[in-house]
OpenMM code with the backbone's topology and positions (N, CA, C; nanometers):
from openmm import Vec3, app, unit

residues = "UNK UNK UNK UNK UNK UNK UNK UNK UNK UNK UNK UNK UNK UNK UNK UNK UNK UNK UNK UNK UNK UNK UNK UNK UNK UNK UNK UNK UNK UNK UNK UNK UNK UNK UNK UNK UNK UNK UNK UNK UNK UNK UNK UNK UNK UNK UNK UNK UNK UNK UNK UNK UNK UNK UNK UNK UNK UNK UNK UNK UNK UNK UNK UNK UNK UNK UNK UNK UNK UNK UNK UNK UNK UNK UNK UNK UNK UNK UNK UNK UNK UNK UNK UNK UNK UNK UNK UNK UNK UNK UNK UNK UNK UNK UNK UNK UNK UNK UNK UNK UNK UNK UNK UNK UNK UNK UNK UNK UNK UNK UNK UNK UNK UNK UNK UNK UNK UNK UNK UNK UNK UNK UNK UNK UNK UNK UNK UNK UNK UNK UNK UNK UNK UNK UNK UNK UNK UNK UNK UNK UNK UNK UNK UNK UNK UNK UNK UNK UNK UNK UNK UNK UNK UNK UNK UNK UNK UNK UNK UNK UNK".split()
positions = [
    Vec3(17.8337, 4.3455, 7.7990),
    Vec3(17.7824, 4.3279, 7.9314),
    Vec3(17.8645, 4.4162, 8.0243),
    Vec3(17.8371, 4.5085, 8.1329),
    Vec3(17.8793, 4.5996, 8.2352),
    Vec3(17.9140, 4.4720, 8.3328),
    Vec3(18.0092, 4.5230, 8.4022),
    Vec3(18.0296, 4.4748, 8.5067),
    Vec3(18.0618, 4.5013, 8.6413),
    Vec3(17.9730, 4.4713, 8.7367),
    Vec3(17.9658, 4.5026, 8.8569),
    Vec3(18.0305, 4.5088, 8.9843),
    Vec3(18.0472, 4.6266, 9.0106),
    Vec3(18.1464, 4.5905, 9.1365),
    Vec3(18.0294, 4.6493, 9.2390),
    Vec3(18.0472, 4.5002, 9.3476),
    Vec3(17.9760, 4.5393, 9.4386),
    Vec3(17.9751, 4.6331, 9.5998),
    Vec3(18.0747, 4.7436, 9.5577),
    Vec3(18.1261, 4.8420, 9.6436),
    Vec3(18.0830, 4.9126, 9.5912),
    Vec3(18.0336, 4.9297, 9.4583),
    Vec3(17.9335, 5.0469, 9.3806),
    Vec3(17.8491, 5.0544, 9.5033),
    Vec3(17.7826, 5.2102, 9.5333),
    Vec3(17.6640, 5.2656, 9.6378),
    Vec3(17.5419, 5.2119, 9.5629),
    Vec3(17.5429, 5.2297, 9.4382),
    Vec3(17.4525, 5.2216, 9.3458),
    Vec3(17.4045, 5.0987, 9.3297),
    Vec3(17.4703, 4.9948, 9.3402),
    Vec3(17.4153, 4.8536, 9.3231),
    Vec3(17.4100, 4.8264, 9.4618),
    Vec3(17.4179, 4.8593, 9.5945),
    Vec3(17.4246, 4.8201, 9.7134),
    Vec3(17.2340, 4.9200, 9.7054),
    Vec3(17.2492, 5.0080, 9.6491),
    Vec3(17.1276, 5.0591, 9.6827),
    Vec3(16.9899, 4.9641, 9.5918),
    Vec3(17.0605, 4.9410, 9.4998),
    Vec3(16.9481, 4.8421, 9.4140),
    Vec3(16.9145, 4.7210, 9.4878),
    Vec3(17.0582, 4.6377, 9.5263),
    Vec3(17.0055, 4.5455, 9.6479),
    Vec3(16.9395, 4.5331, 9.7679),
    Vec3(16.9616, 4.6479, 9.7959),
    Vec3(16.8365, 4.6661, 9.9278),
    Vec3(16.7046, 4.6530, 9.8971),
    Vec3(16.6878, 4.7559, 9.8137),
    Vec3(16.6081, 4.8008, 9.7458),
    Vec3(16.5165, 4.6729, 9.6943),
    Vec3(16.5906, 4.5789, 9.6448),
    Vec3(16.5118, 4.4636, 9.5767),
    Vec3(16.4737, 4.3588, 9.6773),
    Vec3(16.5849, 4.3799, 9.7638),
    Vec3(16.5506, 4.2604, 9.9026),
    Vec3(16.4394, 4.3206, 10.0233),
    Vec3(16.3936, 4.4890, 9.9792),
    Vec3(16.3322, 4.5058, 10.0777),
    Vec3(16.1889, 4.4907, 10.0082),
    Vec3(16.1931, 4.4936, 9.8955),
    Vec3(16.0514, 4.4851, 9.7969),
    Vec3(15.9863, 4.3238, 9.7921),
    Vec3(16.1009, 4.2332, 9.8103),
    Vec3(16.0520, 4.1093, 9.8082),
    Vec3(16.0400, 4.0446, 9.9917),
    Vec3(16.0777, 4.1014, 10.0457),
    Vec3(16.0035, 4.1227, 10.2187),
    Vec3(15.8380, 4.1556, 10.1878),
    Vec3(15.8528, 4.2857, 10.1341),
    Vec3(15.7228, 4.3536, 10.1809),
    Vec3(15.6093, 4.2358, 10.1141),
    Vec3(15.6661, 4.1720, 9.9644),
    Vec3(15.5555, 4.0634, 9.9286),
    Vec3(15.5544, 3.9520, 9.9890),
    Vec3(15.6521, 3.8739, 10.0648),
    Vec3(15.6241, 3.7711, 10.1124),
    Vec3(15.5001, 3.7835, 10.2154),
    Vec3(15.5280, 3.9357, 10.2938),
    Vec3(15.4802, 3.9281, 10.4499),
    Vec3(15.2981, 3.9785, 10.3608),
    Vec3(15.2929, 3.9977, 10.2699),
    Vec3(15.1256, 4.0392, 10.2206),
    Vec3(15.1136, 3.9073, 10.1340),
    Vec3(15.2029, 3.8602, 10.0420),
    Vec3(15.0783, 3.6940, 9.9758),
    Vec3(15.0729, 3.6094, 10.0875),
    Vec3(15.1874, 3.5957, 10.1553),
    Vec3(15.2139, 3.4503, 10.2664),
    Vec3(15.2779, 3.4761, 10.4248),
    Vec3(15.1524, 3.5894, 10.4602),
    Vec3(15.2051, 3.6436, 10.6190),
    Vec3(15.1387, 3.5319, 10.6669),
    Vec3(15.2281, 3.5096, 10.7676),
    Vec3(15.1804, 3.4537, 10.9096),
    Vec3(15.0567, 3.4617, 10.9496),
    Vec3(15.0107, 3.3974, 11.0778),
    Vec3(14.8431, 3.3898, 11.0617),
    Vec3(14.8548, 3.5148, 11.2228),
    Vec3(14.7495, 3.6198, 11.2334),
    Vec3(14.8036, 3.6704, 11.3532),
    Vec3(14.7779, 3.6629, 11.4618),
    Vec3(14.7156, 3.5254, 11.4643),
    Vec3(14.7133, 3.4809, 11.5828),
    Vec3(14.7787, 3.3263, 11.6307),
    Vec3(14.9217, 3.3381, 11.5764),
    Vec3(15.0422, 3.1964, 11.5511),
    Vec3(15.0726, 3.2032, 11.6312),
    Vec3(15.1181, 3.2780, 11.7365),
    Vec3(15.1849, 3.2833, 11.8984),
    Vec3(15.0800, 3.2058, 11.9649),
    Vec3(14.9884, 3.2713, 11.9561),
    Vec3(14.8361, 3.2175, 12.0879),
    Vec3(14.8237, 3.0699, 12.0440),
    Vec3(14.8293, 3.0188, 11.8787),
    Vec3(14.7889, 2.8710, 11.8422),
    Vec3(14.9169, 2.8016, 11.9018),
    Vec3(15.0251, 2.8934, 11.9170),
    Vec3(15.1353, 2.7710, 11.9263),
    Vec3(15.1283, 2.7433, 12.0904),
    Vec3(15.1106, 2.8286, 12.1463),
    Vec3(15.0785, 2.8589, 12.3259),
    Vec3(15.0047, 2.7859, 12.3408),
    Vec3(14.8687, 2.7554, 12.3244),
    Vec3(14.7690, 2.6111, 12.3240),
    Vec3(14.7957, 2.5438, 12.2893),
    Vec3(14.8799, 2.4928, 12.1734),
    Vec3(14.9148, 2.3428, 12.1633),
    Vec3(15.0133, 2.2908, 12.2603),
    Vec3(15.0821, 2.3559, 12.2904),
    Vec3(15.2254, 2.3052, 12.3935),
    Vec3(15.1906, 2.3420, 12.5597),
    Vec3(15.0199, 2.3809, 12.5495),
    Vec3(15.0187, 2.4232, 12.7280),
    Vec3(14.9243, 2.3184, 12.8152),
    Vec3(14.9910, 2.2319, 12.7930),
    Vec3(14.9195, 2.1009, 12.8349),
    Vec3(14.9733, 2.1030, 12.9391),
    Vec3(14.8691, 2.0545, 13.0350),
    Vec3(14.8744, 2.0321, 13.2004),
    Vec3(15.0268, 1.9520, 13.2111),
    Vec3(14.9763, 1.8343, 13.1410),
    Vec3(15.0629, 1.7228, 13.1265),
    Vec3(15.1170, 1.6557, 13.0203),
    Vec3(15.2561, 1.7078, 13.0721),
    Vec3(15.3608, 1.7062, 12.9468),
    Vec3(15.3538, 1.5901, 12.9074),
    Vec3(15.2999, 1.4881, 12.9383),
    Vec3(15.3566, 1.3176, 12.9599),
    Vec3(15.2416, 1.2467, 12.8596),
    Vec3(15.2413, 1.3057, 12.7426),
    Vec3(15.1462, 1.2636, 12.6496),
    Vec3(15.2010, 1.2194, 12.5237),
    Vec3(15.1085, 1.1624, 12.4402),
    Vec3(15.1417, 1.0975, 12.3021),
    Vec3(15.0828, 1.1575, 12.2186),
    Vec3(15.1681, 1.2415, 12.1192),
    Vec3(15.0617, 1.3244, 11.9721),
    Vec3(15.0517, 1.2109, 11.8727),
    Vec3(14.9276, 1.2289, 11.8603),
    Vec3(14.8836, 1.1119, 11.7329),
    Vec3(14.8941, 1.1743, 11.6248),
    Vec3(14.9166, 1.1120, 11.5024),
    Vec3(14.8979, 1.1894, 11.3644),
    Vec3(14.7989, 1.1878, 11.2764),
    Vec3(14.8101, 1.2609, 11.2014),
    Vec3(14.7287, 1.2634, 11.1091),
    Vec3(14.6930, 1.1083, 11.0038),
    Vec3(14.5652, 1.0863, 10.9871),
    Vec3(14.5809, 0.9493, 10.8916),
    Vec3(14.5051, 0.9726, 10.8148),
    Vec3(14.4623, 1.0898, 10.7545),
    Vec3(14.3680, 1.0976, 10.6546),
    Vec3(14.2907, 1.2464, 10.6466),
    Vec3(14.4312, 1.3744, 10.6230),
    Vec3(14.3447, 1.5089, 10.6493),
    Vec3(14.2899, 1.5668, 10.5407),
    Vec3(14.3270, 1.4764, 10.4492),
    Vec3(14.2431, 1.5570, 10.2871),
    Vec3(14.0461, 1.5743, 10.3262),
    Vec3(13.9901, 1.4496, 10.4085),
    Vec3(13.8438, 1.4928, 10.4258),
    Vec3(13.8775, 1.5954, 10.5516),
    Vec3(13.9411, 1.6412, 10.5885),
    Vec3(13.8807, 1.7120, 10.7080),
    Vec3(13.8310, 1.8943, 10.6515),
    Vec3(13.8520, 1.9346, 10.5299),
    Vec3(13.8522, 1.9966, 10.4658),
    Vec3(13.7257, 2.0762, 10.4444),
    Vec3(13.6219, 1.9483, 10.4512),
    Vec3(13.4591, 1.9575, 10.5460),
    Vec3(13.4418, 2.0528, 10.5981),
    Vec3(13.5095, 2.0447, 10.6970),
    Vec3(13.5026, 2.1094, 10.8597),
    Vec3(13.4631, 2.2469, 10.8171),
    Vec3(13.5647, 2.3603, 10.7490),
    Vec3(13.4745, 2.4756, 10.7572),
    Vec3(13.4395, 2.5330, 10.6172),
    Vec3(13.3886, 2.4192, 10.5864),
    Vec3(13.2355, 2.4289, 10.4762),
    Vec3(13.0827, 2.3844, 10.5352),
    Vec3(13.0099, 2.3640, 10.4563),
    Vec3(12.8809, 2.3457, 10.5257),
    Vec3(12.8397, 2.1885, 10.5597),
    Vec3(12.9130, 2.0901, 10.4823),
    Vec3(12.9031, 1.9568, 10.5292),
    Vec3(12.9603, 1.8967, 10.6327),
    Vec3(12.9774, 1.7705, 10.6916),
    Vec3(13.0926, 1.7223, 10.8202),
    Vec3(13.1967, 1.6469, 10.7308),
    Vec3(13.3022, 1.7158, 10.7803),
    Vec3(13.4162, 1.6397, 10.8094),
    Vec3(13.5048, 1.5163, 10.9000),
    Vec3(13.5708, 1.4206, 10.8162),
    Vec3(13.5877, 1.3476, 10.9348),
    Vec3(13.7671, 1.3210, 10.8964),
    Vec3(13.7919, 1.3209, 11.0433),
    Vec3(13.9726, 1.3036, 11.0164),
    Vec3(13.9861, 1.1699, 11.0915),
    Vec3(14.0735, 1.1151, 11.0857),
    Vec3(14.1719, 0.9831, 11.1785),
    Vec3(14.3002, 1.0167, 11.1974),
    Vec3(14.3203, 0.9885, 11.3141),
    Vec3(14.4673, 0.9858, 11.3892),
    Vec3(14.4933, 0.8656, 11.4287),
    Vec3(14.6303, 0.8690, 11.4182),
    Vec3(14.6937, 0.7129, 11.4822),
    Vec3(14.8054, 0.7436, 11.5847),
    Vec3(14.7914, 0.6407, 11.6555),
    Vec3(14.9104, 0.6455, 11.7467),
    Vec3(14.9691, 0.4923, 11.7742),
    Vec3(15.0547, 0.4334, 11.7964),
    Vec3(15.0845, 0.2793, 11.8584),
    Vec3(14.9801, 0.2022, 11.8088),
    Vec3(14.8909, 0.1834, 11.9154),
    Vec3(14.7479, 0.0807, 11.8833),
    Vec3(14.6281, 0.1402, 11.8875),
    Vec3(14.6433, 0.2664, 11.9114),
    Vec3(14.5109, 0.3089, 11.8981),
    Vec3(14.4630, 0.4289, 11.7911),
    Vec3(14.3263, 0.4107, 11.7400),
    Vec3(14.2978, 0.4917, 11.6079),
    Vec3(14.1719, 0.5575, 11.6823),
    Vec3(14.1865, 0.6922, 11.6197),
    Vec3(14.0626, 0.7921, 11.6691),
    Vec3(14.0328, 0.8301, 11.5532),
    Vec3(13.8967, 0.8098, 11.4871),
    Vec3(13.8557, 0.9128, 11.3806),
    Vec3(13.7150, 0.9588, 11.4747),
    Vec3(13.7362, 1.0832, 11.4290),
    Vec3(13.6183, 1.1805, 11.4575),
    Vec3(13.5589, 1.2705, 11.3610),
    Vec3(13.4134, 1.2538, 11.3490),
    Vec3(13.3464, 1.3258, 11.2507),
    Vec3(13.3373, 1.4556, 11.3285),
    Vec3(13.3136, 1.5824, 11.2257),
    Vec3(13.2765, 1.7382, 11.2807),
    Vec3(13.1548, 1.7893, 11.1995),
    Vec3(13.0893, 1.8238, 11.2592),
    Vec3(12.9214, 1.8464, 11.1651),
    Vec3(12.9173, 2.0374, 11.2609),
    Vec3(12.8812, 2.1002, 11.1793),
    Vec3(12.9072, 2.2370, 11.1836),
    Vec3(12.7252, 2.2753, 11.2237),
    Vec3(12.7304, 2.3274, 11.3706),
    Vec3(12.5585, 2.3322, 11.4066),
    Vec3(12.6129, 2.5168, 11.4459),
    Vec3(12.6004, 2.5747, 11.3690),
    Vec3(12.5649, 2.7182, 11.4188),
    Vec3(12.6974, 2.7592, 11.4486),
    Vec3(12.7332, 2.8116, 11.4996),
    Vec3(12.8659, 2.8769, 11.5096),
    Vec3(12.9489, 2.7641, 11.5952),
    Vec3(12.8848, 2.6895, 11.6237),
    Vec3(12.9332, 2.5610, 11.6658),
    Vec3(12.9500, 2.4319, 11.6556),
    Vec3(13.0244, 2.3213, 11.7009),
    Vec3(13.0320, 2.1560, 11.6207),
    Vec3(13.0107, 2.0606, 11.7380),
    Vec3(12.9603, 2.0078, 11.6147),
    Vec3(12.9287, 1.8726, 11.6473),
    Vec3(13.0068, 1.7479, 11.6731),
    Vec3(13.0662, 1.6876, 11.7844),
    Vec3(13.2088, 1.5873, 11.7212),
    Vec3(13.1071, 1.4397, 11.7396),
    Vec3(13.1264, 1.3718, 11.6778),
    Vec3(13.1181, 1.2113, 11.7130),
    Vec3(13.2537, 1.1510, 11.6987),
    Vec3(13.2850, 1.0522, 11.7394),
    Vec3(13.3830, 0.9889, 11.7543),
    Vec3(13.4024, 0.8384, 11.7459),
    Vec3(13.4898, 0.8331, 11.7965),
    Vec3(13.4876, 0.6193, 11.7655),
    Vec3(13.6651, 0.5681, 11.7967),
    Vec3(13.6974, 0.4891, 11.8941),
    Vec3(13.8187, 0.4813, 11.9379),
    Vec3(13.8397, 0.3247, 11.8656),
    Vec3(13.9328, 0.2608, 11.7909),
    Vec3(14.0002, 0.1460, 11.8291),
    Vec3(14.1084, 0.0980, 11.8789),
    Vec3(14.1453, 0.0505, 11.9250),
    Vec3(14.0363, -0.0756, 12.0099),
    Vec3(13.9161, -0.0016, 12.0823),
    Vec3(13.7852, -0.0466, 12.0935),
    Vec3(13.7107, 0.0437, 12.1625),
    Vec3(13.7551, 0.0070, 12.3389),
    Vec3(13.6916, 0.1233, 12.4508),
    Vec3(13.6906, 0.1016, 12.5425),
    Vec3(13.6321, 0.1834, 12.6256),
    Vec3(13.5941, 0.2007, 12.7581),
    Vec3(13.5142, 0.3328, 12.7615),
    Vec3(13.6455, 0.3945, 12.8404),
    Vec3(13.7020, 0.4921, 12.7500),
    Vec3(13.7846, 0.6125, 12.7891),
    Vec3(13.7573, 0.7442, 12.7796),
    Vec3(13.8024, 0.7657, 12.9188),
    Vec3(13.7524, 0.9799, 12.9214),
    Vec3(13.8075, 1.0381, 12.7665),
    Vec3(13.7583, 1.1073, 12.7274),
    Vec3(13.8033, 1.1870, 12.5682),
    Vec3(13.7381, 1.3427, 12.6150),
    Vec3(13.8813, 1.4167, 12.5907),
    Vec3(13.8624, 1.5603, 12.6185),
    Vec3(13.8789, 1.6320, 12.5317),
    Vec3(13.8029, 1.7658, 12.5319),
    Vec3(13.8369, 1.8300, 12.3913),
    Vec3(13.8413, 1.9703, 12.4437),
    Vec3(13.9674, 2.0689, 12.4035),
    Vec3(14.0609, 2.1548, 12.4039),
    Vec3(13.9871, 2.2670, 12.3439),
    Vec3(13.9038, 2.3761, 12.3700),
    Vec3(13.8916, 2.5034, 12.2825),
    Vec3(13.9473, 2.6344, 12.3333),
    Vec3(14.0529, 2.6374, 12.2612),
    Vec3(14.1070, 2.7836, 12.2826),
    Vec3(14.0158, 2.8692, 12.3172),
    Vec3(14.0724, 2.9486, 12.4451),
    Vec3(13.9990, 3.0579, 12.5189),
    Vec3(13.8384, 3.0244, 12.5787),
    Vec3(13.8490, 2.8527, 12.5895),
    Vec3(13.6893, 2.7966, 12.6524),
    Vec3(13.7341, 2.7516, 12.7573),
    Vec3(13.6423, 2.6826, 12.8342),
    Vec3(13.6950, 2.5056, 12.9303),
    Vec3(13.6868, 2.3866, 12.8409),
    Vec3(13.7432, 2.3267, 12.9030),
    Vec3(13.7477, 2.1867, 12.8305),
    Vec3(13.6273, 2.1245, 12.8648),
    Vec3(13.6200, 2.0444, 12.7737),
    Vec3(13.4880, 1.9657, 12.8203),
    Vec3(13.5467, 1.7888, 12.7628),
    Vec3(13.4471, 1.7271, 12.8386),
    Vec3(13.4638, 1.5622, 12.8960),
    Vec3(13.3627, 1.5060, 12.8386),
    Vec3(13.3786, 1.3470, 12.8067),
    Vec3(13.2534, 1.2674, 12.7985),
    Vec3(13.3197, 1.1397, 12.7889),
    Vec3(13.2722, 1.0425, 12.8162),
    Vec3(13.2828, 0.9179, 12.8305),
    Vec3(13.2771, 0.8701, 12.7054),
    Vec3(13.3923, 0.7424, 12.6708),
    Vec3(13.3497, 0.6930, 12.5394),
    Vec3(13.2959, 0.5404, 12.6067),
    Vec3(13.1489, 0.4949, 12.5144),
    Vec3(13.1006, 0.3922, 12.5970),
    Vec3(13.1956, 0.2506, 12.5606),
    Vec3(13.1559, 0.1330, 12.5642),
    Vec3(13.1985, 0.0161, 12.5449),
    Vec3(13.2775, -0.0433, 12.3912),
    Vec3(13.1438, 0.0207, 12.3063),
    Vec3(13.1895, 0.0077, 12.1743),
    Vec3(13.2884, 0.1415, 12.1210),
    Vec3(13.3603, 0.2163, 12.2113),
    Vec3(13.4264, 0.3161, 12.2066),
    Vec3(13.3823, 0.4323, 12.1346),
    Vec3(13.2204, 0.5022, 12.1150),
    Vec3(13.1612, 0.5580, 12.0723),
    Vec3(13.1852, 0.6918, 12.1872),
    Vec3(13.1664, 0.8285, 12.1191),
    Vec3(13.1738, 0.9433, 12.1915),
    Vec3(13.0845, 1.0211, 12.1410),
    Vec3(13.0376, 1.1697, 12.2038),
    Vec3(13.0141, 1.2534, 12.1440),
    Vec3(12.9868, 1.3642, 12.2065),
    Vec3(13.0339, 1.4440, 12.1878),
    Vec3(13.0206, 1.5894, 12.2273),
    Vec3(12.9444, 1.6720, 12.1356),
    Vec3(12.7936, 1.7294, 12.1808),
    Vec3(12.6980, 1.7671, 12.0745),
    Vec3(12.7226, 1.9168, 12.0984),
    Vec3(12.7774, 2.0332, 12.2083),
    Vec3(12.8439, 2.1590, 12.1683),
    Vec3(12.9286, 2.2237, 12.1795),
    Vec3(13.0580, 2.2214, 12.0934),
    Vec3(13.1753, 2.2392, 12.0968),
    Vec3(13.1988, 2.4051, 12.0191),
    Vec3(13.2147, 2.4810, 12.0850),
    Vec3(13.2652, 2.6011, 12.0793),
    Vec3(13.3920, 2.5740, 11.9059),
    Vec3(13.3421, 2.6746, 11.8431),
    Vec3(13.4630, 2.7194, 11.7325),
    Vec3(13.5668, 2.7759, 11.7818),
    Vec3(13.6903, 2.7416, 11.6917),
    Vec3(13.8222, 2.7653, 11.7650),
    Vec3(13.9465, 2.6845, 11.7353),
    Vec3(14.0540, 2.7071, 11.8070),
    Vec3(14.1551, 2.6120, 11.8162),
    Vec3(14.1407, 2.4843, 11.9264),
    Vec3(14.1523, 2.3976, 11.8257),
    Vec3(14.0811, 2.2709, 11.9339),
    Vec3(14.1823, 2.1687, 11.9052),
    Vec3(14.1912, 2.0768, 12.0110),
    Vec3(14.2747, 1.9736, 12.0463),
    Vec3(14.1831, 1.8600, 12.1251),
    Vec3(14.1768, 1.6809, 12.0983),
    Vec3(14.1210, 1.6149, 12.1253),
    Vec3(14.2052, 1.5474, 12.2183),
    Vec3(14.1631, 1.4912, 12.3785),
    Vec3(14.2469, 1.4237, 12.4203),
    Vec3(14.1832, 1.2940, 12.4744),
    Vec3(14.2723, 1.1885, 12.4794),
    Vec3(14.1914, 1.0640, 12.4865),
    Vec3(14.2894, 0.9831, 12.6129),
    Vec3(14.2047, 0.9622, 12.7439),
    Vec3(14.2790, 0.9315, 12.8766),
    Vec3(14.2678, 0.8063, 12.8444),
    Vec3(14.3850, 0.7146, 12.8282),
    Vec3(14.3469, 0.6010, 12.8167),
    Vec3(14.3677, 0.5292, 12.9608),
    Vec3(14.2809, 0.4273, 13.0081),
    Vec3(14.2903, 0.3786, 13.1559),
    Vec3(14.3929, 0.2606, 13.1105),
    Vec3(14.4439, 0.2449, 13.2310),
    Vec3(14.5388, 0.1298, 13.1970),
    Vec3(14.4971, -0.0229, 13.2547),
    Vec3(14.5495, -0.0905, 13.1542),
    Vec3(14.4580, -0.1916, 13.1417),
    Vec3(14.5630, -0.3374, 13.1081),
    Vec3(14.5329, -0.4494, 13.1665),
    Vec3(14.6234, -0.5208, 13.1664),
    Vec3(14.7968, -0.5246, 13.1906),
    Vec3(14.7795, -0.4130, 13.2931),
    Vec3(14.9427, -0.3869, 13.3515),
    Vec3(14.9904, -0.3166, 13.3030),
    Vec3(14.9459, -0.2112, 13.1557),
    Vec3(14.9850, -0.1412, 13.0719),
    Vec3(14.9531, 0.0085, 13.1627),
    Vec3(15.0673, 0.1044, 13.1765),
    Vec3(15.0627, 0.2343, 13.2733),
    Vec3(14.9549, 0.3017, 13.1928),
    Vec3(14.8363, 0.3725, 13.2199),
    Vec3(14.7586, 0.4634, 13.1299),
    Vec3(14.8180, 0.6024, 13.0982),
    Vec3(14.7821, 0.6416, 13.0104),
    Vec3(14.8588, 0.7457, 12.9101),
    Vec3(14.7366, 0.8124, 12.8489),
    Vec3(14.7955, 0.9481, 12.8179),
    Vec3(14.7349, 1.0502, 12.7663),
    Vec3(14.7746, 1.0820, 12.6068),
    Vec3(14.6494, 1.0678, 12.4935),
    Vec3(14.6751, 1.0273, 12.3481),
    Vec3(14.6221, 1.2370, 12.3094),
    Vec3(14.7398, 1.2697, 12.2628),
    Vec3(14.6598, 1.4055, 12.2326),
    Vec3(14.6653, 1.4528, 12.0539),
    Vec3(14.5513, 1.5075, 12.0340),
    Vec3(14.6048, 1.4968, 11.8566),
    Vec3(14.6749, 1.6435, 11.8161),
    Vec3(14.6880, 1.6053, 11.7023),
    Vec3(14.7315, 1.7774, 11.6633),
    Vec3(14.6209, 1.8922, 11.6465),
    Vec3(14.6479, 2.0051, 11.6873),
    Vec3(14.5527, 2.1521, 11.6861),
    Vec3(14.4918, 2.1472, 11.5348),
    Vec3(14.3197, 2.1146, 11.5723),
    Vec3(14.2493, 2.1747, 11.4583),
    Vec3(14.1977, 2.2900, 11.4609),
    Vec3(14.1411, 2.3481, 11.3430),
    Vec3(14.0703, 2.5119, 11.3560),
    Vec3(13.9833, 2.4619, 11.3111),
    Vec3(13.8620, 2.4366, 11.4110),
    Vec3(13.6997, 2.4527, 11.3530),
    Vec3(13.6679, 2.5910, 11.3924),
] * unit.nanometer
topology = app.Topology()
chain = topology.addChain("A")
for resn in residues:
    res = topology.addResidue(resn, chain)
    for name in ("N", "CA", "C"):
        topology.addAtom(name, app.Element.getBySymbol(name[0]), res)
């Protein structure tokens, strides 16, 4: 076996050499997406900082979403659960929704480089927004406050329909 001294030019040149070859593959099998600045800029450019991110409770179906069937995800937060179905109408979606506890709360939905758009969720906490622009989207759910409880803003994590 040879042995290496690493003040050799020669093995300083092989190391580059090997560390610059395994750069160039990371950044072509597993580059970045190139538009990660702009997704991260919409998720964190909320009017109002003073919100609650709900999580994920079930993203293996949301998988739907950009295939040809609907997808449906759930988020949780404290006491309240949002699942929302996504049904894919043309270059655009479909959301239905469903809050528990139900109540009728404003529910807003976020499309990168759109306006937001609004709708009322009724009694049985049912929603729906029938045309939602493709994109980076974020759901937000105003909850009114209710029994002395301050109302708060429920926001989920950035989907890509």
């Amino acid at each position: 076996m040879t042995d290496v001294d690493p003040r050799d030019d020669d093995y300083r040149w092989q190391d580059t050499a090997i560390s610059a070859g395994l750069d160039r593959l990371v950044h072509v099998l597993d580059a970045p997406p190139a538009d990660l600045v702009e997704r991260v800029q919409f998720a964190i450019a909320l009017e109002n900082l003073d919100v609650e991110v709900a999580r994920w409770e079930r993203a293996g179906s949301f998988a739907g979403v950009r295939g040809d069937r609907p997808g449906t995800v759930t988020f949780t937060v404290d006491h309240l659960t949002v699942m929302v179905s996504f049904t894919p109408t043309g270059g655009r979606h479909r959301i239905d929704g469903w809050l528990v506890p139900p109540g009728q709360h404003t529910v807003e939905v976020r499309v990168s480089d759109h306006d937001s758009t609004t709708t009322q969720a009724d009694d049985g906490g049912r929603f729906v927004l029938a045309d939602v622009p493709a994109g980076t989207t974020q759901i937000l759910v105003h909850l009114e406050s209710v029994h002395g409880e301050p109302s708060r803003t429920i926001v989920t994590p950035t989907l890509m329909l």
